[in-house]
N, C-alpha and C positions, 0 to 999 in steps of 0.2 A: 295330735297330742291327746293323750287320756285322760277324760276330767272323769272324777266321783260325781256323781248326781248328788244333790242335796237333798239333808230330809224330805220328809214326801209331806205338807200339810193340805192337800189337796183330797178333802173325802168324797169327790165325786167319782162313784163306777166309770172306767175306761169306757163303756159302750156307752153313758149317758152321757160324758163328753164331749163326745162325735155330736150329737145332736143341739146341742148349746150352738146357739148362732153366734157369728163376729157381732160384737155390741156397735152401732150407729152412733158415730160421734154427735151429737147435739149439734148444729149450726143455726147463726141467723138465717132469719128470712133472705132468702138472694135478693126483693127488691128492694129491703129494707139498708139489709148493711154495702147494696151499690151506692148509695147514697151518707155511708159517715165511715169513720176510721175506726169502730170499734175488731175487737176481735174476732175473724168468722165461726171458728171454731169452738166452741165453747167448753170442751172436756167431758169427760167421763163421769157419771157418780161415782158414789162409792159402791153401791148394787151391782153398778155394770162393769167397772172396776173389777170388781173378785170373779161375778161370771167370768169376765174376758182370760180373768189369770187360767181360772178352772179348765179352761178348753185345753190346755197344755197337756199332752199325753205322755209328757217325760220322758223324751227319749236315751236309750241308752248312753247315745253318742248327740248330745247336743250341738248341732251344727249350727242355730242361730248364732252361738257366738262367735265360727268361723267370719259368718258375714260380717260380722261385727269389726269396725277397723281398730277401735279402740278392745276389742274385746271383754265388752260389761260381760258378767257374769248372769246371765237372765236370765239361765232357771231357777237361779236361787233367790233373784229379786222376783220372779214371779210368784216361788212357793211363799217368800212371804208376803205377798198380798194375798194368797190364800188366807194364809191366816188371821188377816187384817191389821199385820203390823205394816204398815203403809211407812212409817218414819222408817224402821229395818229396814223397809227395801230399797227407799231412796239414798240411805247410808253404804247398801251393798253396792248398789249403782256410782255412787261416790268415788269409790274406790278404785273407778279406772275411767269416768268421765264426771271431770269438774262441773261440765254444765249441761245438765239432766234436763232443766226446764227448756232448755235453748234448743236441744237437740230433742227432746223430742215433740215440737214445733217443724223445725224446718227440715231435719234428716229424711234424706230417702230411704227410708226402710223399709218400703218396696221393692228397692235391688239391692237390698244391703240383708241385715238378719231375716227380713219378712219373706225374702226370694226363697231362703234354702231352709226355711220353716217347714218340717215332715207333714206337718198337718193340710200345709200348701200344694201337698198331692194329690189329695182326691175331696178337699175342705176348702177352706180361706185362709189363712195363715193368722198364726194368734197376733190381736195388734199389738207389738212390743210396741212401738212407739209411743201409741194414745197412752198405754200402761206406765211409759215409761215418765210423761207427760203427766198424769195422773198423780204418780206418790210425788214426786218434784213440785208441782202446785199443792197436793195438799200438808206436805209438812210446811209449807211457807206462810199459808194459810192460817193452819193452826200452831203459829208461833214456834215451832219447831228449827227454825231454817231450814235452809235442803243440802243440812249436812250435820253431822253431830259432830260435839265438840273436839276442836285440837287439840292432839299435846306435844306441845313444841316439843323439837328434839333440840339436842345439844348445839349450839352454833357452831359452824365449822370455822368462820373468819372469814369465808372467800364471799366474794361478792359476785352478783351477776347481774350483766344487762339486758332486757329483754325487748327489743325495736317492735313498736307493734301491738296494739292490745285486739286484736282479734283471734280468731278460734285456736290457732296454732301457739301464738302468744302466751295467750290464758291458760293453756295446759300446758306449756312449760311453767309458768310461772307457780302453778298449783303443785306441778310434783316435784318441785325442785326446794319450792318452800318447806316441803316435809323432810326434806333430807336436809335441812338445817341451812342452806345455805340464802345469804340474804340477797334478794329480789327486788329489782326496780323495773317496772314496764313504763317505757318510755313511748308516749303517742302525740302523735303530730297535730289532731283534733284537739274542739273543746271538749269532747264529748267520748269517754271509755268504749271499747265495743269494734271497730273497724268496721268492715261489712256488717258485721252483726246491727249496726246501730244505723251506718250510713245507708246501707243497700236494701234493709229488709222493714217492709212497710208493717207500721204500726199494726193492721187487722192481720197480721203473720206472727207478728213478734210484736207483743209491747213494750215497750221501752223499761218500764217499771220490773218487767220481768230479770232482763240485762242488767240494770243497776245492783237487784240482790245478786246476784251470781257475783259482780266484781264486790258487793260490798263483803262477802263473805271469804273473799281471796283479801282483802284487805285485813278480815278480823283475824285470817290466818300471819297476817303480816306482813304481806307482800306491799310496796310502795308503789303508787301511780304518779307519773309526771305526765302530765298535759301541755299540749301546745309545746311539743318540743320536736324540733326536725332533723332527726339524725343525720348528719351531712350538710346541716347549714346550719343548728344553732350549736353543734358540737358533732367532729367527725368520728367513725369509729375507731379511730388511732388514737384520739384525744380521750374516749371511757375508759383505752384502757391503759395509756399511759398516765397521764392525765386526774384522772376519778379513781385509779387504782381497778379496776372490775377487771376480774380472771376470767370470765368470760363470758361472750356475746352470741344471743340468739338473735337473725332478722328473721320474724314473721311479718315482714310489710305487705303481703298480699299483692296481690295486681289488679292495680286501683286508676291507671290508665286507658283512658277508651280508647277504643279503636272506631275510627268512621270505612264509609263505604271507597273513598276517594271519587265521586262523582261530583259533576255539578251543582251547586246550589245548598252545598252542605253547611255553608259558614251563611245561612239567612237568618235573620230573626224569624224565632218562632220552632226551628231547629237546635234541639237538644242531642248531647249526651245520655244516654240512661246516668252515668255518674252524675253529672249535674241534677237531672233531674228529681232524683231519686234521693240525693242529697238535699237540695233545697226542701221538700217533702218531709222526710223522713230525722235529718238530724236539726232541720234547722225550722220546723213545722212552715212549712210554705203553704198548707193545707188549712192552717188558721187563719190565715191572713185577712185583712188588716192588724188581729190580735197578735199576730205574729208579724216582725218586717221583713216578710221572705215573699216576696212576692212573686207567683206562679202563674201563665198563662191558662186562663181557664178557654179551652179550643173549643168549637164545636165537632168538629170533624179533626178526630189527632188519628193519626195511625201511628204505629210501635213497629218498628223494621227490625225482626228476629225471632225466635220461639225459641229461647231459652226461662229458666225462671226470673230471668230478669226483665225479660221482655215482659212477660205476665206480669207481674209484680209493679212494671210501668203502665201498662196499660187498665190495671186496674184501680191503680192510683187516679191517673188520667179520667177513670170514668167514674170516681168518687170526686172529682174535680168540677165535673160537670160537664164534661164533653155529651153531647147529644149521639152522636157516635164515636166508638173507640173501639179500632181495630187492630188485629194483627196483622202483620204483610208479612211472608213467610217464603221463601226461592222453594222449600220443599214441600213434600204433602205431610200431615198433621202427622203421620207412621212413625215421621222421622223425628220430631220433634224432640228435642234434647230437657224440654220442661215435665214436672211431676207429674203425671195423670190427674192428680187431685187437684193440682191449681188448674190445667185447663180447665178441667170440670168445674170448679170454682166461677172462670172469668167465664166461660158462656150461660152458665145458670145468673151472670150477673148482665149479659147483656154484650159482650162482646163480640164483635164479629173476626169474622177468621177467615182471611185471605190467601189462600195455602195456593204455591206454584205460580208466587208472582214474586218480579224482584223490581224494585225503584230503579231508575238509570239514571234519572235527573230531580233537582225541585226547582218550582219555578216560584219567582217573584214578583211581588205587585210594583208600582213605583215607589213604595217605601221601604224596599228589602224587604218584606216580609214573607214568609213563605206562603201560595195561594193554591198550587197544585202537583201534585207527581205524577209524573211519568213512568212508566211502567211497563216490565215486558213481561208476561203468561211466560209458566214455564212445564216444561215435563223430565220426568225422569231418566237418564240413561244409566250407566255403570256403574260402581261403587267406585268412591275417590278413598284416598287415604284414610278416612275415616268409619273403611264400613259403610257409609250409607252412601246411595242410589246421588250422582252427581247431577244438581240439575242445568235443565240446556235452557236455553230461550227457543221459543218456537216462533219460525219464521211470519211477520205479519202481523206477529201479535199486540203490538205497541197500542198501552191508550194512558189517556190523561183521567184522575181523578182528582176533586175537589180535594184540599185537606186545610187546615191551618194551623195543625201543629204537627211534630213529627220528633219520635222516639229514636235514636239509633240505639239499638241492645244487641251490634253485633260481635260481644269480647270484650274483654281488657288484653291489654300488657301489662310488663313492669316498667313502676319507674323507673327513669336511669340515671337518679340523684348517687343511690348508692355508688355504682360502677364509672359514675364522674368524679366520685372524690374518693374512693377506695379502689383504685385499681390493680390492688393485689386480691381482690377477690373474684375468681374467674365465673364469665358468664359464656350463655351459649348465643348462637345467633338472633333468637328473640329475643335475647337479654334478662332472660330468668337466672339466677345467682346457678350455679352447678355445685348440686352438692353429691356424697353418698347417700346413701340407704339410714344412715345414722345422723344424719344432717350436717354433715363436717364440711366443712370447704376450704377451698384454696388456701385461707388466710389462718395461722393460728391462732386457736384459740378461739374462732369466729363458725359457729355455728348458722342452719339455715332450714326453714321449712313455711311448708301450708303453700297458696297459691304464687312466691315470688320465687319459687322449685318448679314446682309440678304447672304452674298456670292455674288457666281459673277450674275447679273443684268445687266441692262438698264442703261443709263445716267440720265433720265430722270427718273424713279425710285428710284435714288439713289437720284435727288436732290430734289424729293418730299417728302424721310425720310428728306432730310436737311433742307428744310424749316418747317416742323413739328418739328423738334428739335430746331432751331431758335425763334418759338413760346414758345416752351417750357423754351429755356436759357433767352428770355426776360422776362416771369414771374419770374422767380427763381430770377433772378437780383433785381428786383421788389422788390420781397419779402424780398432779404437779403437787402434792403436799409431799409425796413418797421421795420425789426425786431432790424437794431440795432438801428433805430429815437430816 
């Protein structure tokens, strides 16, 4: 598709450009913030901010926002941090992700706009992210919110329900509210946010960051109900016969772990990542006593998986106070499914990394507790369905190490409350809802997106199904108004 470039406020010469370095995001000290939940990352000035935009060489055909799933418009939020209209840019970026500060935080944008960044040829790729991170904190900051004002449009009458306040959720709910129609996000926590709140540790995402982003779909108008469980405290046949609501988005996510099936999985001391991560994160297990969540503080935990959830446990774990906190990994680190920047993170913090070993067993003391794993060294053979290198056990290799806590971060599923009390909505053999491309499924009138489709994903992927299903619940609405006229 052929975009227009926007004004150019960028006066820096094209060859002096090239020469402008990627700006260095500011972090804590690694041994400093091993040791507390603040934020690693600390952002951008406003100096290194406009440098970073400057480096953009304008290209004719701007492909970063190919990458881009929601497709923000970034040259034009870059040209204005050139100019040092920081609120303009966080307003341009508004316009096609509700949640700026969130995203640019935790988005890979690495293999997302940063991969297919022209400057990422023979340069570093401009940080859209940190940039994007940047105007979203600072108009929050300076009273601005990280969005300029609404104007409501005309109500249309129809109502909708949205299952779910996580990333897929929240941007339905955001673009559906502009188009006048009224909004409920129904979520099963005490707490707004889904993964965003439960999975993603405070020194990642601060919580206070989440609350403005929903407080600001609130002042838009949208309604939040808490502690509500779609399919046990009302089904979705009941919203919409029931409550009247024309129609239903599920963004429930997939919030179901998955374990290894080996022995010794159900010992005290053996977690969930869900659990884990949860007690932590939404329910501060980390402050505890000041909090009543209380958290095994291990000395030896190992975390079984390398995804970012794995990291994300394991670095919890060693803000916990583990003496060691490792990763246990079947692959070598190549393959690893986590952000380069969190591994680099959890070993600048002390993490150990046990790459081509998988658990077979855990053992227990006479009190159920867990005391040691069992283990077999692995090597690489062939690619399995996924592209990467399958790994084997090598023959002989079996040994036991000490542990006393122990992480599984290998997956979710979905749950299967939905497809127990609605089963007119079709699923597949994992039990992810089957929708199209638009998010429609089986049931009328019953939309569906983010990881309870697709599996576990990106933030940022899940909320570019939500805004394609958005598109799609406002024609439908459309239509059912046309057909009864």
């Amino acid at each position: 598709m052929k975009r227009e470039r926007p004004e150019s406020f960028n006066t820096v010469p094209m060859k002096e450009r090239l020469t402008i370095p990627r700006q260095d995001m500011p972090e804590q000290d690694p041994m400093e913030r091993s040791g507390n939940f603040l934020e690693v990352n600390l952002g951008l000035t406003k100096e290194q901010a406009v440098l970073e935009a400057q480096r953009c060489i304008e290209c004719k055909v701007p492909s970063c926002m190919d990458g881009c799933p929601v497709s923000i418009k970034i040259p034009d939020f870059l040209q204005l941090i050139c100019k040092e209209d920081f609120v303009g840019a966080a307003e341009k970026i508004k316009e096609d992700n509700s949640l700026p500060a969130i995203c640019g935080r935790v988005c890979p944008q690495e293999t997302q706009c940063e991969e297919v960044c022209v400057m990422g040829r023979r340069f570093e790729p401009v940080a859209i992210g940190r940039l994007e991170r940047f105007v979203a904190d600072y108009t929050m900051q300076n009273g601005n919110g990280s969005t300029k004002a609404f104007d409501k449009p005309e109500p249309t009458g129809q109502k909708v329900a949205i299952v779910g306040s996580g990333p897929a959720g929240l941007a339905v709910a955001s673009d559906l509210i502009k188009e006048g129609h009224a909004v409920t996000v129904f979520e099963a926590l005490h707490e707004y946010g889904g993964v965003l709140v439960y999975g993603i540790p405070e020194f990642r995402l601060p919580k206070v960051i989440l609350k403005e982003e929903v407080a600001n779909l609130e002042a838009m108008g949208v309604k939040f109900v808490k502690n509500f469980i779609v399919g046990r405290t009302m089904t979705i046949q009941e919203l919409m016969v029931e409550e009247g609501y024309d129609a239903v988005f599920l963004g429930l996510g997939a919030g179901l772990p998955r374990f290894m099936n080996i022995p010794g999985e159900n010992l005290n001391g053996v977690y969930s990542a869900n659990e884990f991560l949860t007690r932590s994160n939404l329910m501060r297990g980390y402050d505890f006593p000041e909090w009543d969540t209380p958290l095994y503080r291990a000395k030896n935990a190992i975390i079984v998986g390398g995804g970012n959830t794995a990291m994300d446990a394991v670095r919890t774990a060693k803000r916990l106070g583990a003496e060691q906190a490792s990763i246990v990994y079947r692959r070598s680190e190549e393959e690893m499914p986590a952000r380069n920047e969190e591994i680099h993170h959890a070993k600048e913090e002390g993490v150990k990394f046990m790459n081509l070993v998988n658990p077979i067993e855990f053992i227990s003391d006479d009190q159920g507790s867990v005391v040691a794993a069992k283990c077999l060294r692995m090597e690489l053979g062939e690619p399995d369905d996924s592209g990467r290198r399958r790994p084997v056990p090598m023959e002989g290799s079996e040994f036991v190490m000490d542990v006393d806590m122990v992480v599984i971060a290998v997956g979710n599923g979905s749950n299967p409350l939905i497809s127990q009390t609605t089963p007119e909505i079709e699923t597949n053999k994992w039990g992810n809802i089957v929708a199209d491309e638009e998010g429609r499924t089986s049931m009328e009138g019953v939309f569906a997106g983010g990881d309870i489709v697709s599996g576990g994903a990106t933030v940022i992927l899940a909320m570019g199904q939500g805004r394609k299903s958005a598109i799609a619940i406002n024609e439908y609405l459309k239509a059912k108004v046309g057909s009864s006229a």
